[in-house]
PLY file of the C-alpha trace (Angstrom):
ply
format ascii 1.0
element vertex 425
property float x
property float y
property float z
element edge 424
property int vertex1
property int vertex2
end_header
65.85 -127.32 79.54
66.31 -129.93 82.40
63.60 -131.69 83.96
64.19 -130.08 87.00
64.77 -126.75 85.26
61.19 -127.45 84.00
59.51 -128.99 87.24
60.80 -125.54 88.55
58.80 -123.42 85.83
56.05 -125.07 86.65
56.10 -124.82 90.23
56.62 -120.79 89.47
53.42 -120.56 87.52
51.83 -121.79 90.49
53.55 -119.53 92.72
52.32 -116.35 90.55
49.04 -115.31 92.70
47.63 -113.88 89.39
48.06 -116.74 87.46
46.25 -119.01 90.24
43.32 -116.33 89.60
43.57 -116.96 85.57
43.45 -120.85 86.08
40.68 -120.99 88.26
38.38 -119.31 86.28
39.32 -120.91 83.30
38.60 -123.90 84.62
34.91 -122.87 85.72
34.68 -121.75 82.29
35.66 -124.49 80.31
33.76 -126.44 82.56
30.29 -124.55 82.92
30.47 -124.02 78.75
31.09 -127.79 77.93
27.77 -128.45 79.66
26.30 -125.64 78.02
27.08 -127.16 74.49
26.22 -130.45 75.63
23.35 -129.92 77.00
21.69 -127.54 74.04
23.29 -129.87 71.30
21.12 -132.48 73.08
18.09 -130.63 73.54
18.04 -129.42 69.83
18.23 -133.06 68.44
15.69 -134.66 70.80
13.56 -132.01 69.62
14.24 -132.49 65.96
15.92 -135.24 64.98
18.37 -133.47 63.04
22.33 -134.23 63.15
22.46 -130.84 60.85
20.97 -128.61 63.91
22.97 -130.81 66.34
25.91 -129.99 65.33
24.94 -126.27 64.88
23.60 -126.47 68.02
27.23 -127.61 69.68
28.84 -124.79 68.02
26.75 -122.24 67.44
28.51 -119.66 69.64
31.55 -120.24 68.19
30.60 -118.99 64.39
29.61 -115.56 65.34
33.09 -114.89 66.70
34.04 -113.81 63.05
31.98 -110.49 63.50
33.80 -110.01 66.98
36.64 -110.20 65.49
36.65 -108.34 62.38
34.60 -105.67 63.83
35.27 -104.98 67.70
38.87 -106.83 68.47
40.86 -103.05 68.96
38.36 -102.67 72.02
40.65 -105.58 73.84
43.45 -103.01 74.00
41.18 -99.96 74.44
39.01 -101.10 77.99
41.09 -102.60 80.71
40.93 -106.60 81.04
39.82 -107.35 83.99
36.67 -105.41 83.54
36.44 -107.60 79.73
36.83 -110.73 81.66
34.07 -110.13 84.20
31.62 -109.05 81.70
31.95 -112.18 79.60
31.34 -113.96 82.76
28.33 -112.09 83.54
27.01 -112.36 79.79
27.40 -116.08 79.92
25.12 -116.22 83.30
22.38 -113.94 81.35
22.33 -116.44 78.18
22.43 -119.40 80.06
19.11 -118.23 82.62
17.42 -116.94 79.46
18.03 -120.39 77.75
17.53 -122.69 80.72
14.09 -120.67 82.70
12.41 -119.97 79.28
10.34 -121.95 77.11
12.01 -120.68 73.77
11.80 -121.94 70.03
14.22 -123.36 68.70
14.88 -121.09 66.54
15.03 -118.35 68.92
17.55 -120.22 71.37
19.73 -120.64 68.66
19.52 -116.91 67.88
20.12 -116.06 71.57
23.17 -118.54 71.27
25.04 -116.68 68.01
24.15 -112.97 69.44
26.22 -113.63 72.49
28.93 -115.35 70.69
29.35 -111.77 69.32
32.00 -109.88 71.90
33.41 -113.27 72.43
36.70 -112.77 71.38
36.78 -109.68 73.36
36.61 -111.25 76.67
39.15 -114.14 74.87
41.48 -111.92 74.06
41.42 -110.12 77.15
42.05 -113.73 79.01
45.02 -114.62 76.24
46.66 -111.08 76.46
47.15 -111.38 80.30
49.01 -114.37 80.78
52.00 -112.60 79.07
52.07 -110.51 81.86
51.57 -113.02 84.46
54.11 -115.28 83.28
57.44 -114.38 81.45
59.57 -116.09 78.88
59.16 -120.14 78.39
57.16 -119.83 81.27
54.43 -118.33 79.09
54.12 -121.08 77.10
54.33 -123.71 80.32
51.30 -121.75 81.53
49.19 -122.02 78.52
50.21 -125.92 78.34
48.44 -126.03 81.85
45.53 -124.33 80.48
45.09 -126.61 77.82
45.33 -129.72 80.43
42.79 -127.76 82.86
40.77 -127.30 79.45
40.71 -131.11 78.87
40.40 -132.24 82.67
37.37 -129.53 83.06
36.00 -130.74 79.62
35.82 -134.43 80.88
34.37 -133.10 84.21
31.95 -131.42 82.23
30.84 -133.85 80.38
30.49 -136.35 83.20
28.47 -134.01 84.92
26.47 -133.05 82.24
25.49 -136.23 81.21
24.51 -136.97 84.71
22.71 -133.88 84.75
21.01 -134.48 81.42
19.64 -138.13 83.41
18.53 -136.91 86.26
16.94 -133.26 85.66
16.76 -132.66 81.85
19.01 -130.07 79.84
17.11 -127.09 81.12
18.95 -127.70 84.72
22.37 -128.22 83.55
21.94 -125.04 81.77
21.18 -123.35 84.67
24.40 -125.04 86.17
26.56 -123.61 83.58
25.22 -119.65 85.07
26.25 -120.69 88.57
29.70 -120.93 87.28
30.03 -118.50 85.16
28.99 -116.29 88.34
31.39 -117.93 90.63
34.29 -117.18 87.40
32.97 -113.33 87.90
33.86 -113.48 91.24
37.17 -115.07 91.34
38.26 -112.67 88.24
37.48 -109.56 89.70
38.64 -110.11 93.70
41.66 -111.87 92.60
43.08 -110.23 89.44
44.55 -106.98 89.43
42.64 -103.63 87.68
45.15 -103.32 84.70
45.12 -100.32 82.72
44.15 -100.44 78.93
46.94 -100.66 76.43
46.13 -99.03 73.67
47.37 -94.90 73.72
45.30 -91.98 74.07
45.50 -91.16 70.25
44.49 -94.68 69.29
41.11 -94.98 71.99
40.01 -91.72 69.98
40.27 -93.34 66.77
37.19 -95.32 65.52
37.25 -98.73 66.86
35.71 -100.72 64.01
37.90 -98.66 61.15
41.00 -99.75 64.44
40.34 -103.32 64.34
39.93 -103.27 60.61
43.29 -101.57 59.95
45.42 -103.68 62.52
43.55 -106.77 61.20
44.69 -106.28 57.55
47.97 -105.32 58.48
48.20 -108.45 61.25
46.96 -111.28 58.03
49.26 -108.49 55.35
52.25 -110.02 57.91
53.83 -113.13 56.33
54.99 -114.78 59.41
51.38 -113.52 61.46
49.35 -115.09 58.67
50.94 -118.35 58.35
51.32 -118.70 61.90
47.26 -118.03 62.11
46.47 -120.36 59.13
48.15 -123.16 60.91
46.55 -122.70 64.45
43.36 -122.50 62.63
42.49 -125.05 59.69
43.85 -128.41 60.82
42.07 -127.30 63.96
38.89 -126.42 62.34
38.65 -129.77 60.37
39.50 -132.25 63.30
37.71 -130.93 66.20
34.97 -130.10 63.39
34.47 -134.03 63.68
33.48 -133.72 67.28
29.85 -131.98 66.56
29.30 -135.70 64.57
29.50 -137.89 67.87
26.05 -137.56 69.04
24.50 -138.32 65.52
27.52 -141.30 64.48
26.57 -142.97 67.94
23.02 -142.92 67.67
23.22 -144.53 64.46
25.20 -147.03 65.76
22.46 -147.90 68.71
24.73 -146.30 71.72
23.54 -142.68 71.98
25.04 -142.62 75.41
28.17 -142.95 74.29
28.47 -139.33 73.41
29.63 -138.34 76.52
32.68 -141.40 76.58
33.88 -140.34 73.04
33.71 -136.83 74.10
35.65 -137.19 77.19
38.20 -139.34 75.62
39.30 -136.83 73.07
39.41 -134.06 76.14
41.47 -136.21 77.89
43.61 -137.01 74.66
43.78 -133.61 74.07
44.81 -132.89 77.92
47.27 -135.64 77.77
49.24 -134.30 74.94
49.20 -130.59 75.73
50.74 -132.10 79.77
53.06 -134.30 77.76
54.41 -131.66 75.22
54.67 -128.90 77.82
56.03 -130.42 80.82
59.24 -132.90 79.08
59.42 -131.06 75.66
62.19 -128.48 75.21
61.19 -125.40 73.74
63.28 -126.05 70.58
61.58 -129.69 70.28
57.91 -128.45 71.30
58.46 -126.37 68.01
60.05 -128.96 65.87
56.59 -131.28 67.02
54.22 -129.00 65.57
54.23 -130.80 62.40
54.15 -134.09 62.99
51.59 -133.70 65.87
49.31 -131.30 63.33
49.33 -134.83 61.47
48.09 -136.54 64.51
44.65 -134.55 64.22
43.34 -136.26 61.06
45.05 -139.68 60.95
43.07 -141.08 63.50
39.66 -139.81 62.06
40.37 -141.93 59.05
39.29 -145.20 61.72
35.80 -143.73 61.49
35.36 -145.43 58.19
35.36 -149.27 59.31
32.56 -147.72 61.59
34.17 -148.35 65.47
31.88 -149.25 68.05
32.02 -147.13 71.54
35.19 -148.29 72.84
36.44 -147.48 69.44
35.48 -144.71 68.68
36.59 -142.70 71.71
39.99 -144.61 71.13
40.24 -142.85 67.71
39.17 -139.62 69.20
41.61 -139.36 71.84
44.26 -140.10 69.57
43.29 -137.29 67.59
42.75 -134.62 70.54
46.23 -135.55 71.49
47.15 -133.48 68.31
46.42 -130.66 69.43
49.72 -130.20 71.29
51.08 -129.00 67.93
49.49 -125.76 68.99
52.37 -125.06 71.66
54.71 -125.35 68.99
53.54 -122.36 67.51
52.63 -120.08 70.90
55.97 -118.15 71.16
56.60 -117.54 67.68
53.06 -116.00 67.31
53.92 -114.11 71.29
57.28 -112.52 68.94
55.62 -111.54 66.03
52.86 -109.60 67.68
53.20 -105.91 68.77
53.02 -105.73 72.27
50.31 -102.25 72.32
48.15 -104.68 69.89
48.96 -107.81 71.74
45.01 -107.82 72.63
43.50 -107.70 69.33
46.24 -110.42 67.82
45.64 -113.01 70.18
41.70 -112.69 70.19
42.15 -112.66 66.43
44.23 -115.54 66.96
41.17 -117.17 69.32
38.20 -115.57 67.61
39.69 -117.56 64.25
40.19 -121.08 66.49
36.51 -120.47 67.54
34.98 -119.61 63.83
36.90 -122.19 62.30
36.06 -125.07 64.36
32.10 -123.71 63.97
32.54 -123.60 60.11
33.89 -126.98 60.78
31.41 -128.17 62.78
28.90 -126.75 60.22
30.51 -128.57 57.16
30.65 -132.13 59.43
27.28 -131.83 59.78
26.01 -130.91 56.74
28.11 -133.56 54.80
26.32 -135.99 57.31
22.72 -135.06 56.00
24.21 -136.34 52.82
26.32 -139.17 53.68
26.41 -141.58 56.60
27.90 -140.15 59.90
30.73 -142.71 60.16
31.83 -141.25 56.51
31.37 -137.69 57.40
34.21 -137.91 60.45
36.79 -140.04 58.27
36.49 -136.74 55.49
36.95 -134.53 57.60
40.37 -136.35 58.47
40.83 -136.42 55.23
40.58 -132.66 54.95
42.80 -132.05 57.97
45.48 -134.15 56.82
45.44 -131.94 53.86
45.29 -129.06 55.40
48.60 -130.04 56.97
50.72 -130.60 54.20
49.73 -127.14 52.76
50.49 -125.70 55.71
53.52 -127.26 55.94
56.28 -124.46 55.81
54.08 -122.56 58.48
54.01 -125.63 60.29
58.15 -126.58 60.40
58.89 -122.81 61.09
62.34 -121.80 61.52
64.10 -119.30 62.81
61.76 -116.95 65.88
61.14 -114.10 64.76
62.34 -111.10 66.63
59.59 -108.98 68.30
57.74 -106.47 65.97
57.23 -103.45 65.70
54.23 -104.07 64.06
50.17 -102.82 63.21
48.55 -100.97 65.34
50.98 -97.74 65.95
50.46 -94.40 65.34
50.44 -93.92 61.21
48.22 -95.53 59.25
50.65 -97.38 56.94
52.25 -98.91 60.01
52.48 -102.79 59.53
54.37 -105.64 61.49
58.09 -106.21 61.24
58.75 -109.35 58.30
61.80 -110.89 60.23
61.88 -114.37 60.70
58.77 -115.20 58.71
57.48 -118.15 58.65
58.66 -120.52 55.83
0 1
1 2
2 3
3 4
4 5
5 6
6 7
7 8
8 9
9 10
10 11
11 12
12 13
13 14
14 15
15 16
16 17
17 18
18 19
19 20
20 21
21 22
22 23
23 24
24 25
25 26
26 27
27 28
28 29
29 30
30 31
31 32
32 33
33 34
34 35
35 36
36 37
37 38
38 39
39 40
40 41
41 42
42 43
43 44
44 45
45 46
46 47
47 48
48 49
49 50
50 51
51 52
52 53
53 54
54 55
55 56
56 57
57 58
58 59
59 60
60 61
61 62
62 63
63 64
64 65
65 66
66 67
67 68
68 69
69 70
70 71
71 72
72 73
73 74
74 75
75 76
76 77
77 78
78 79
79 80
80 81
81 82
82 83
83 84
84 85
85 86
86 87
87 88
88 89
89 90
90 91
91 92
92 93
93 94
94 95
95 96
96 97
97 98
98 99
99 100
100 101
101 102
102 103
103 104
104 105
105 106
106 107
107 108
108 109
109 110
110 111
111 112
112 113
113 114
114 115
115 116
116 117
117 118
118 119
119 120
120 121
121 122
122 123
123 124
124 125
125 126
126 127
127 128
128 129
129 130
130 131
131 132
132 133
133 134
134 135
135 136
136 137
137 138
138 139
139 140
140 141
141 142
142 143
143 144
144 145
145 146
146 147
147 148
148 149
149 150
150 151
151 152
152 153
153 154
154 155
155 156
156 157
157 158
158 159
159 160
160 161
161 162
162 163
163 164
164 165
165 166
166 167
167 168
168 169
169 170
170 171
171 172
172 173
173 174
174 175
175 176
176 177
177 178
178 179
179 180
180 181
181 182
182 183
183 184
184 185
185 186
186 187
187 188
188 189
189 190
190 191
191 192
192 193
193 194
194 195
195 196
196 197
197 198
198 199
199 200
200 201
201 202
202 203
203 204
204 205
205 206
206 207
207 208
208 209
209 210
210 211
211 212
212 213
213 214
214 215
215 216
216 217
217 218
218 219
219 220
220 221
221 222
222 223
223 224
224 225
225 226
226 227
227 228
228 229
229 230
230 231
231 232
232 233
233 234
234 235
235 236
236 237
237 238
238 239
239 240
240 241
241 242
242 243
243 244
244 245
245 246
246 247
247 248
248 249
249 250
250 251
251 252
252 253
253 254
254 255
255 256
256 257
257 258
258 259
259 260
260 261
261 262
262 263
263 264
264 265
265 266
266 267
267 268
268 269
269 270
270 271
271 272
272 273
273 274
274 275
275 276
276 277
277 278
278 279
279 280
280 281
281 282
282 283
283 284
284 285
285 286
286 287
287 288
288 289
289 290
290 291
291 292
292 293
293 294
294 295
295 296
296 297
297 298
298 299
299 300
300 301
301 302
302 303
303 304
304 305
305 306
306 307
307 308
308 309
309 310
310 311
311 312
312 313
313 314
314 315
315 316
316 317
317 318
318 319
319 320
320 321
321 322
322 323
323 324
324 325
325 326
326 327
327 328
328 329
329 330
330 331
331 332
332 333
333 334
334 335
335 336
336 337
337 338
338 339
339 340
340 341
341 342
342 343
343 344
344 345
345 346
346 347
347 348
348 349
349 350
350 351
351 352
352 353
353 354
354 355
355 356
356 357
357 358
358 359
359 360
360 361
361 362
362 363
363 364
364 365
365 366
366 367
367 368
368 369
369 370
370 371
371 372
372 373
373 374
374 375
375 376
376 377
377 378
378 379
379 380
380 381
381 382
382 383
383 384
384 385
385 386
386 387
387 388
388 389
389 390
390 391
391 392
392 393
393 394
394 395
395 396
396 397
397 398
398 399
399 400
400 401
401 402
402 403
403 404
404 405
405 406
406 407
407 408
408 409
409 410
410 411
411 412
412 413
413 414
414 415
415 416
416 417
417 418
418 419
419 420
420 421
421 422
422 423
423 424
């Protein structure tokens, strides 16, 4: 592809009405749920002193996703999306009022917190399965490299404003911020996108939805090329941005709590850089042959943590290490081919649900190894851990071949399973 072959794709995602719809509100979502996490990660520790709960608190919404999506994901495909989308807009407003107008324990917040991480992946996958239809071909995977740059640009928004927030009026009031947004995203979603009918059949809406999502699932992760391309998108993933929920305890120990928000932002806009770089002057063949070396890029830098980095740093290290997370385009339209298109929902918000509970679990383990070792030592294992996770994952990784669209889980007989062309390694 030329670059003016690809300045043209670009300017024809922009010219799609629908996908103008799609990028707004995931900007207003990205942006209102960075200050959510910010703003209850730092209301949990200056209540308790803990870098354990901090870092649950960051993530907390992310580890339920696991129940969402071994339980619930065939409802993507059964209920239409736009009607998904809008009601994980208006759940978000509901937690965040709850959470930011009442005087809850601690205990209870967090509670709140992992109940509505719940149907998560619902509304995710309902998000993820549009675009396909929005955008067509390469230009599929051009739009999602936009989302991941509006992800980073609205993450370092976020965190600006939150931490200004956070000065000025406490984390109560940024929290209520994040439910202004989240109502504005309802809005946009449902004026702007069009009422698309559910995909799954007749037959298959009549079928039990848990025993649905449990059958597709196992034959999805029974799929050699599915699985490996999951595994990758999810553990080197899970142990970098794990690293993340150790910021805010790291920097306090270091005397420059404020910091937080500067390390934070830097690995959004690391992150943001690489996804713009990668999508706009990579070739598709290239963006694929990157995914390994960039996967590599997550956990290297980490590894700086141990000579214990000041501020400036710090946020150095972490941008270098967001910037890996381009490797995740490489993998985008060989996971697009080896999904069935009537189960297109429930693979991509297993794909997303598995992102989200990974990079809790991650989160989790960053801060638990932190209770038991300094903070600076905690971040440069879990590069340690991601670089590893790599080099296992290495065939998956390298890929090959695309695999031709399958035929795949989800269709009418129960033994039905995806197509094994072209897997992975």
């Amino acid at each position: 592809m030329t670059p003016g072959q690809d300045r043209s794709t670009f300017r024809a995602c922009f010219a799609v009405a629908e996908f103008r719809v799609l990028f707004g509100g995931q900007l207003l979502l990205v942006l209102g749920d960075t200050v959510k996490m910010l703003a209850f990660s730092v209301l949990v520790f200056a209540r308790t002193g803990s870098p354990g709960l901090a870092a649950l608190a960051y993530t907390i919404g992310f580890l339920p996703q696991v129940a969402g999506g071994v339980f619930l994901l065939s409802l993507a495909d059964r209920w239409r999306p736009r009607a998904l989308m809008v009601a994980g807009d208006l759940l978000r407003v509901a937690t965040c009022l709850v959470l930011g107008l009442g005087d809850l324990p601690i205990g209870v917040m967090l509670a709140l917190v992992f109940a509505a991480g719940v149907p998560t992946p619902l509304f995710s996958a309902a998000r993820a399965a549009v675009l396909p239809d929005v955008l067509d071909g390469d230009a599929y995977v051009l739009g999602r490299a936009v989302f991941g740059t509006t992800a980073a640009g609205a993450q370092i928004a976020g965190l600006a404003a939150g931490g200004g927030l956070l000065a000025v009026s406490g984390p109560a009031r940024a929290l209520l911020i994040t439910a202004a947004l989240s109502l504005v995203s309802a809005v946009v979603v449902r004026l702007g996108l069009r009422d698309r009918p559910a995909r799954a059949t007749r037959g298959e809406r009549e079928a039990g939805a848990v025993r649905t999502t449990l059958r597709v699932n196992r034959a999805l992760l029974a799929d050699r090329a599915v699985r490996g391309l999951l595994l990758a998108g999810w553990l080197p993933a899970m142990l970098s941005v794990g690293a993340e929920a150790v910021y805010l305890p790291y920097l306090t120990d270091e005397g420059s709590a404020p910091g937080v928000g500067i390390v934070l932002a830097a690995a959004a806009a690391g992150m943001g850089a690489g996804e713009f770089v990668v999508g706009r002057f990579a070739a598709p063949a290239v963006r694929e042959r990157l995914a390994f070396p960039l996967a590599f890029v997550l956990g290297v830098p980490l590894l700086g943590f141990a000579v214990r980095p000041g501020v400036a740093g710090a946020a150095a290290l972490a941008a270098l290490s967001g910037a890996g997370l381009a490797y995740n385009l490489g993998l985008q339209r060989r996971f697009l081919d080896a999904v069935p298109p009537h189960a297109r929902g429930q693979a991509f918000g297993l794909q997303t649900s598995g992102v989200m509970t990974a990079q809790a679990l991650g989160a989790a383990a960053a801060g638990a190894l932190a209770e038991v070792v300094p903070a600076h030592l905690a971040i440069a294992l879990t590069g340690c851990a991601s670089v590893a996770a790599v080099v296992v994952l290495r065939r998956h990784l390298r890929g090959g071949a695309r695999p031709g669209v399958s035929r795949g889980p989800g269709g009418a007989g129960e033994g039905a399973r995806p197509s094994r062309a072209g897997s992975a390694g």
